[in-house]
C-alpha positions in Angstrom: 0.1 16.0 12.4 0.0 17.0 9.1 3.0 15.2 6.3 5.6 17.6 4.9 5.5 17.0 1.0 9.3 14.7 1.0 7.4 12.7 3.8 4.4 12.1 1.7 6.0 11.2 -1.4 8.6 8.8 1.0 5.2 7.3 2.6 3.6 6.7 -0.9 6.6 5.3 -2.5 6.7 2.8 0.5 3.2 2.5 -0.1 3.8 1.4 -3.5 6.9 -1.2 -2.6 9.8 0.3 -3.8 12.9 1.3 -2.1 14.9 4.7 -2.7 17.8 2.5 -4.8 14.7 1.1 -7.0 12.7 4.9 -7.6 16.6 6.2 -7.9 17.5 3.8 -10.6 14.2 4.1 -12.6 14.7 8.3 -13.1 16.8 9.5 -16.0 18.7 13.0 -15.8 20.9 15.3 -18.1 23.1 15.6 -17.9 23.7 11.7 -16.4 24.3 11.3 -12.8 25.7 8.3 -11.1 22.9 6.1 -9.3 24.6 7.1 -5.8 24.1 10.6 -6.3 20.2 9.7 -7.0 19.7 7.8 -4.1 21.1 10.5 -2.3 19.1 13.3 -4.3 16.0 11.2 -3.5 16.7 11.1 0.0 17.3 14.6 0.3 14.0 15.4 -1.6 12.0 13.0 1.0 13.8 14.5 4.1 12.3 18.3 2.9 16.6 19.2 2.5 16.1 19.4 -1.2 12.9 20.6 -3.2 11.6 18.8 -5.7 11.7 20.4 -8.9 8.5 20.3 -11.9 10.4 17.5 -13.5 11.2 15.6 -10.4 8.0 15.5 -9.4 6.6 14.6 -13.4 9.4 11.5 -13.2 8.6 10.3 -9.7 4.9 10.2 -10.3 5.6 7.8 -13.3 7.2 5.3 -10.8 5.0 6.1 -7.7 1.4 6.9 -7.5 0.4 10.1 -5.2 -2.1 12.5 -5.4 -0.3 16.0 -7.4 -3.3 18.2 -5.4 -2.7 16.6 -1.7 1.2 17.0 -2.7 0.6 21.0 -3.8 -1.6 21.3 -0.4 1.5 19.8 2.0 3.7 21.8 -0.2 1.5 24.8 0.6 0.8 23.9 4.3 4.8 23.3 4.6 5.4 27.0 3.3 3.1 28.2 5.8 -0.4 29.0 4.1 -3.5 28.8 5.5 -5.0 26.0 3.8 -6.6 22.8 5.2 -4.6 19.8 5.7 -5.7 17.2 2.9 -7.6 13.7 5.0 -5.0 10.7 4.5 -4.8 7.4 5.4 -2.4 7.0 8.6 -0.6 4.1 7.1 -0.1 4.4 3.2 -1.0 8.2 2.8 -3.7 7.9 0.2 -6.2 10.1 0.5 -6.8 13.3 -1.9 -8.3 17.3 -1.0 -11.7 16.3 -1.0 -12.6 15.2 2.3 -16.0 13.9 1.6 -15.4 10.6 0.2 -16.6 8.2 3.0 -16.5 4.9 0.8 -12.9 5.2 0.6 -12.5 5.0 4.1 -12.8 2.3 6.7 -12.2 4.8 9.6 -11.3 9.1 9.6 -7.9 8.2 8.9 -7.9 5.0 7.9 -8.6 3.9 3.9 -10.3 0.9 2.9 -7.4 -1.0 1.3 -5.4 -0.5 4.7 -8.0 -1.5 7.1 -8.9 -4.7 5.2 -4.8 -5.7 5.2 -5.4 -5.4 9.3 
């Protein structure tokens, strides 16, 4: 099954240890919005409700490390293109377009860093 592009970014922020509240609190807008409303915003963005706008997407990827090109491929697979699904790790998402990398993975969709945590 191939991640929508909210349940990517959610599986990479988990990924990288922070909770919605802490991603939430780090992002800036203007005009200012209270930090419930962000959480909530965030939320909506990881549950596909909400699309993530240029910005958004600039400003989470300063707090969260993903891949932009395996986020435009779910974003294009999620809008129904025929394009091919981008290889990711089943646990922490990483992976990237290029599927042949095989030293960065342990398994076909398991990544190195995830197996050796096993």
């Amino acid at each position: 099954m191939t991640l929508t592009p909210g349940a990517y970014l959610k599986c990479r922020r988990t990924a990288c240890g922070k909770s919605v509240p802490d991603v939430a609190c780090a992002i800036e807008t203007d005009p200012s919005v209270s930090e419930a409303d962000r959480v909530e915003w965030l939320r909506s963005i990881e549950a596909d409700v909400a699309p993530a706008r240029w910005s958004t997407i600039v400003a989470l990827r300063r707090l969260v490390r993903f891949d932009l090109l395996v986020l435009e491929r779910l974003s294009l697979i999620h809008a129904s293109v025929d394009v091919p699904a981008p290889r990711l790790c089943r646990i922490c998402a990483a992976g990237n377009v290029l599927i042949d990398l095989p030293w960065e993975w342990a398994e076909a969709d398991l990544c190195i860093a995830c197996a050796s945590e096993s």
